[in-house]
C-alpha positions, 0 to 999 in steps of 0.5 A, spaced: 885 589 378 878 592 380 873 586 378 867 589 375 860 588 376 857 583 373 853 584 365 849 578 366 843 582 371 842 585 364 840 578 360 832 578 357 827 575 362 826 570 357 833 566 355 831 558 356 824 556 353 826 549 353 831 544 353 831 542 347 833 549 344 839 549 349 843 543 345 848 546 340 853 542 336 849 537 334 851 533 328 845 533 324 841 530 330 834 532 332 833 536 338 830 530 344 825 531 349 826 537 354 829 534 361 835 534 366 835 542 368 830 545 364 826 547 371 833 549 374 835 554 368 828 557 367 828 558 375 835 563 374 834 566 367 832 572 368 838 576 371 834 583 372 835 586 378 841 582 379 847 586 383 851 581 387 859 581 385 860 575 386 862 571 378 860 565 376 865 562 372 862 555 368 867 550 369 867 547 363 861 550 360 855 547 364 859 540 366 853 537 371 848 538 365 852 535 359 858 533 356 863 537 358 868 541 353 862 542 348 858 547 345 852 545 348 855 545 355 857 553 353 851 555 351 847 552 356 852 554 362 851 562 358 843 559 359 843 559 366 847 565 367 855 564 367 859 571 366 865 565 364 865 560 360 872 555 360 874 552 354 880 548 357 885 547 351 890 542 349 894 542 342 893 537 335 898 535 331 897 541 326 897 545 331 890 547 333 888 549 339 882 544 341 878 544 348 878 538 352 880 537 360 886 533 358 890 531 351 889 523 353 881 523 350 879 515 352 874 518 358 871 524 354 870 521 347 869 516 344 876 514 340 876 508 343 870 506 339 874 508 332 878 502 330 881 507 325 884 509 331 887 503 334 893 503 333 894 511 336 893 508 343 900 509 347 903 511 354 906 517 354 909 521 361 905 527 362 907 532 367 911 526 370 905 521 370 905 515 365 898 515 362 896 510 357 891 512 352 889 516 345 892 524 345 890 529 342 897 531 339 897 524 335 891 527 331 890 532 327 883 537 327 880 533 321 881 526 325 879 529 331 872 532 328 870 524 327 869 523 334 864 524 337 864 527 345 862 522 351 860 524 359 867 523 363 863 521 370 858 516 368 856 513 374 855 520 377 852 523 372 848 518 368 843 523 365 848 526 361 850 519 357 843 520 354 848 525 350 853 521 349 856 521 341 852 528 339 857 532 340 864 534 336 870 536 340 870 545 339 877 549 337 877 555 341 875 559 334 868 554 335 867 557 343 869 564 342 864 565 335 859 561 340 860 566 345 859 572 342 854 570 337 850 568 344 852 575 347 850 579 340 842 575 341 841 577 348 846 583 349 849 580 354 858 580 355 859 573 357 866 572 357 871 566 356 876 563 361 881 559 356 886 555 361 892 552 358 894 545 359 900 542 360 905 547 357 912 545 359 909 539 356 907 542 350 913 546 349 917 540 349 914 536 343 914 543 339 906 545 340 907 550 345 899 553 346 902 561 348 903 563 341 896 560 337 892 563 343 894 569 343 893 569 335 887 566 336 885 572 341 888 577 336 884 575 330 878 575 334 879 582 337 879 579 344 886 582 346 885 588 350 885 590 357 878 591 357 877 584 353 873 579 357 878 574 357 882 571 363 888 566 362 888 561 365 896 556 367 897 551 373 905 553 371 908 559 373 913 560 366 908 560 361 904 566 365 910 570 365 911 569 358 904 571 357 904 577 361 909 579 358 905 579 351 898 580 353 894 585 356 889 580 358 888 578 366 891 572 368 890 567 372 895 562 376 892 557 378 894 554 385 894 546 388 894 544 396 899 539 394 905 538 390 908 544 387 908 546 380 911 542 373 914 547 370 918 549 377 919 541 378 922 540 370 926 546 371 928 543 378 926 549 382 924 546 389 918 551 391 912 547 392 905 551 391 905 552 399 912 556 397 908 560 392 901 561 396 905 563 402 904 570 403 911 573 400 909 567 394 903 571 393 907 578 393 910 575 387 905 571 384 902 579 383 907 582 378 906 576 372 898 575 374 892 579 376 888 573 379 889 567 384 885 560 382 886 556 388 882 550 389 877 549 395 881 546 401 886 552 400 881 556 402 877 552 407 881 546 409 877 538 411 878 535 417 880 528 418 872 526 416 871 530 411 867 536 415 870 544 414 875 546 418 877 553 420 879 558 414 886 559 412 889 566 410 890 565 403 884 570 400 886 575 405 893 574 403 892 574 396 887 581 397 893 584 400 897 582 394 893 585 389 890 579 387 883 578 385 881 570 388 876 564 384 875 558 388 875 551 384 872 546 383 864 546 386 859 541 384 852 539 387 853 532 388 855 529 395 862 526 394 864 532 392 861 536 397 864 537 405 861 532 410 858 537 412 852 538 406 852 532 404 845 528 404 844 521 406 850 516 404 849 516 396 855 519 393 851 521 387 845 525 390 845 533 390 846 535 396 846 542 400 850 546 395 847 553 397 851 552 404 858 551 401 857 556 398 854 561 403 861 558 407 866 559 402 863 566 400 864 568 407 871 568 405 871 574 402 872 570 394 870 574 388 869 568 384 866 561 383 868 555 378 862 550 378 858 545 374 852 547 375 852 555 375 844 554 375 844 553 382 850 558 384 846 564 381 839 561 384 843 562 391 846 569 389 840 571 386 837 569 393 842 572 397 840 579 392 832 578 395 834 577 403 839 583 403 
């Protein structure tokens, strides 16, 4: 696929004036104080002018600025200039899909809080892993919309606790009705980038995600080649599945370890490296239009956490026809390369504009980041030198 340049250039000068206007999802709670990253998004909201390719994907909304997976961390990740946002979707017991990073929901909300809940807690193996916790498939949509959403990294991100229990747990009709009320407001085409967690998973206990997604989609006029929405899978079976019955581009997701679920669960020995060699890719290219990889897939690290050379794969995958967004970047020093940290804190913000000045050296089209804020202000930066 041909990637298009991207519509944010065109949003009003004026998207932010305060902090306080970007809290969305409240549940009958005031506005507070303007802080965190107000200075941040009112340095980069103003996208005239704007002609890099580069796309901005908010990983979770604006995840470094709020709980992540609400309407508040999407709206303020369009705030600051995102031509994505993602919801991450998982099932309910009824069936709904909902967005959360994971369907164990202890880090993200506060379920264990609820002593109604209590007796929902339980291990179960997922994707092969036994995780101990409360799962969104135990819950139907009603339950679920008592909780309240909590910061999943707390001692990286203490600033965004002060959110902590504002916020509900969205369906995907919520984000999809945010983001084209946001986009009708400021004439923008933000679009959404929906992933589907564990679906072998979800298929095995009869709440398979494929088919209420592309319902959901249907009904909301988003299932056109032309629509802005790309489909996003870690698992291989299920994005053939899709490809078969959707024209919306999709994204295989790729690990530097281990190999796909699906392919484990059937028993298929390919690995990730199977599938991201350079014939893998060539058979990536005929269900997908995109290749997710993660960071040290483009760029490895050495033994002491500093870049080392460059692998081949975005140019493997350019040959394969596909385009290629890069996961995950963050601003803070512990998940930085050693290269760009500053000093010993893991939680101090280190030099993100030159981590991403070497992996767009790479010749990638896109970018996953909590903090889109500090993406676009480098993009835009790069814009005024050229």
């Amino acid at each position: 696929m041909t990637l298009r340049t991207p519509l944010r250039a065109s949003a009003p000068a004026a998207v932010v004036a305060t902090a306080a206007a970007l809290l969305v999802g409240l549940v009958g709670v005031p506005s507070q104080a303007a802080s965190g990253p107000s200075a941040a998004v009112a340095a980069t909201s103003d996208r005239h002018g704007k002609t890099d390719d580069t796309l901005v994907f908010g990983h979770r909304g604006a995840s470094g600025y709020r709980p992540e997976h609400t309407l508040a961390s999407y709206k303020l990740a369009m705030d600051m200039g995102a031509d994505y946002v993602e919801p991450d979707l998982v099932s309910t017991k009824d069936g709904k899909l909902v967005a959360r990073h994971e369907n164990e929901i202890a880090t993200t909300t506060d379920v264990a809080d609820h002593p109604e809940f209590a007796d929902r807690k339980t291990t179960k193996t997922i994707d092969g892993v036994a995780l101990t916790g409360w799962f969104t498939e135990d819950f139907t949509l009603r339950e679920l919309k008592t909780l309240r959403a909590k910061e999943r990294l707390p001692q990286t991100r203490p600033a965004n606790t002060r959110y902590d229990g504002l916020y509900e747990i969205p369906t995907l009709e919520e984000v999809i009705a945010l983001v084209k009320k946001e986009n009708r407001r400021r004439g923008t085409n933000v679009g959404i980038a929906p992933e589907t967690k564990h679906p072998t998973y979800f298929q095995g206990i009869g709440l398979g995600l494929e088919r209420p997604l592309l319902r959901t989609l249907a009904k909301a006029g988003l299932d056109k080649k032309r629509s802005k929405v790309v489909i996003q899978s870690f698992e291989t079976t299920n994005l053939k599945y899709l490809n078969a019955r959707t024209p919306v581009p999709l994204v295989q997701l790729t690990s530097a370890a281990g190999a796909p679920y699906d392919l484990v669960a059937q028993g298929d020995p390919r690995t990730w490296a199977d599938v991201t060699s350079a014939s893998g890719l060539r058979q990536v290219a005929k269900y997908a239009d995109w290749l997710g990889p993660e960071k040290n897939q483009v760029i490895p690290r050495d033994a002491a956490g500093f870049l080392a050379k460059p692998t081949t794969i975005v140019r493997d995958a350019h040959r394969a026809g596909l385009d290629v967004v890069v996961y995950t970047f963050r601003d803070e020093n512990q998940f930085l390369p050693a290269d760009f940290r500053d000093g010993t804190d893991p939680n101090t913000k280190g030099d993100s504009f030159a981590e991403y000045r070497a992996f767009l050296a790479t010749g990638i089209d896109a970018i996953f980041t909590d903090q889109p804020d500090t993406l676009v202000a480098y993009l835009e930066l790069q814009d005024e030198a050229a």
